[in-house]
Structure formats: structure tokens, C-alpha cells
N, C-alpha and C positions, 0 to 999 in steps of 0.2 A: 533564578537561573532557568534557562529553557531546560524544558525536555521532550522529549518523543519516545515515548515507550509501545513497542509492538508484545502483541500477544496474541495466540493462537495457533502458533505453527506445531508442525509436526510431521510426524510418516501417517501418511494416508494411501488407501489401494488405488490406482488407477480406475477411471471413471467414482470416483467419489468426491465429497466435496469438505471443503475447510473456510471458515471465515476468520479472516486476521483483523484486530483491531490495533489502533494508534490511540493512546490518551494521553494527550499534550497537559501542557503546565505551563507557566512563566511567560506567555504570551496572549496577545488577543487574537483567538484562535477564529473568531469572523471574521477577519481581516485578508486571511491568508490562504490561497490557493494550496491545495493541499493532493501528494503523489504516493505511488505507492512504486518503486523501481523493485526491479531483481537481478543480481547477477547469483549467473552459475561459474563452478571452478574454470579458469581456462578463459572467460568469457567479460564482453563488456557488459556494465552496468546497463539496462536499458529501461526505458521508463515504460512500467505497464498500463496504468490508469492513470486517470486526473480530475479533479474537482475542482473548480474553483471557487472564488469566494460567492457568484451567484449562482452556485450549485451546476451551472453547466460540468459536462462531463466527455470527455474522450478516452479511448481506447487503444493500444497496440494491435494490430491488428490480427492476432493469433490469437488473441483471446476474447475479440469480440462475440456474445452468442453466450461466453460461457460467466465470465466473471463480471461484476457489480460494486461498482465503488459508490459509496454513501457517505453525507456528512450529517454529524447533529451538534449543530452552533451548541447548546442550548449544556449537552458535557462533554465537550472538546475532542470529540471523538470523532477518526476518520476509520470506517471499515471495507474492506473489500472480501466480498462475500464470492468463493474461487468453486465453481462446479465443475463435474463433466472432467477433473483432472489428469494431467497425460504426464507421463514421465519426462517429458519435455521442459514441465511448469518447475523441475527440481530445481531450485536455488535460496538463497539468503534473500528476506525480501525487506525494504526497507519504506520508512516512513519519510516523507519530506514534507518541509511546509515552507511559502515560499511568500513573501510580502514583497510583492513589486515593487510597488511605490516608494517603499523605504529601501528597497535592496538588501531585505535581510532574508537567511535561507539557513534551515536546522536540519540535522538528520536525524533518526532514530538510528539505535544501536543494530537494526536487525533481528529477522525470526529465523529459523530452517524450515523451508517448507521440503519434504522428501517424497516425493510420490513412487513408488516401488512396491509389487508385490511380493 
């Protein structure tokens, strides 16, 4: 079975920094375009980062400058490395991984990221 497992979140102080990883399973994890969304309470899902399968990468645009999404084929890991963070960034943040061509799409369960002093 697939899975997507986030790790890393937490409360962190404003202007500090946190890195979230994804380590997938049950998939061929080179294959697939891989995201990192958030939503906060109240609010819609929005996609913050993206990688795809030939490592291009895009941004939302609030968090250009600050945060870094990476992939490593090699142990199925997607990380997004979140600096410079603002209370704005508070939400559940979640793992996606998305194979085009076959139309197949998984989520992870979600992390809390809390940024608050």
C-alpha cells in the first residue's frame, strides 16, 4: 500500500526555521511529481511548493525567498526546508505525490507546523 508520512513539524519562534520531510513507500517515488500544500483553520488548502519528477520546482508566492523544496530519488524523500518563518506560515502541512500519466495522486496524513511566540 502507498503511504506518505510527514515529519518535522512543530512550534517554532517566528523568524526561525523548520524542515519537514515526506518518506514515501508502496510507490515508484521517481516517477511522480511531488507537493507540499497547507491549510490553516477557516481556510483553503493551498499548494505551497512543487517538484517534479525532473526536479524542476515552483513556488507560492509568499514564500518565495524563504522556503526550499528538495527531492532524493535515491530514499523517497520529499523535504521542504521553511526559513525566516512568520505566523502567517501556521497550518497543517501536507505531502502529495502525483503520477500524471497514470492519473494516480496520494496524500500524507499531515504535520502542525505552529509558528507563535
Amino acid at each position: 500500500q502507498v503511504q506518505l508520512v510527514e515529519s518535522g513539524g512543530g512550534l517554532v519562534e517566528p523568524g526561525g526555521s523548520l524542515g519537514l520531510s515526506c518518506a514515501a513507500s508502496g510507490l515508484t517515488f521517481s516517477a511522480y511529481d511531488m507537493s507540499w500544500y497547507r491549510q490553516a483553520p477557516g481556510k483553503e488548502r493551498e499548494l505551497v511548493a512543487f517538484i517534479d519528477s525532473g526536479s524542476r520546482t515552483n513556488y507560492t508566492g509568499s514564500v518565495k525567498g524563504r522556503f526550499t523544496i528538495s527531492r532524493d530519488n535515491a530514499k523517497s524523500t520529499v523535504h521542504l526546508q521553511m526559513n525566516s518563518l512568520k505566523p502567517e506560515d501556521t497550518a497543517v502541512y501536507y505531502c502529495r505525490a502525483y503520477w500524471r500519466t497514470r492519473r494516480l495522486n496520494f496524500w500524507g496524513q499531515g504535520t502542525q507546523v505552529t509558528v507563535s511566540s
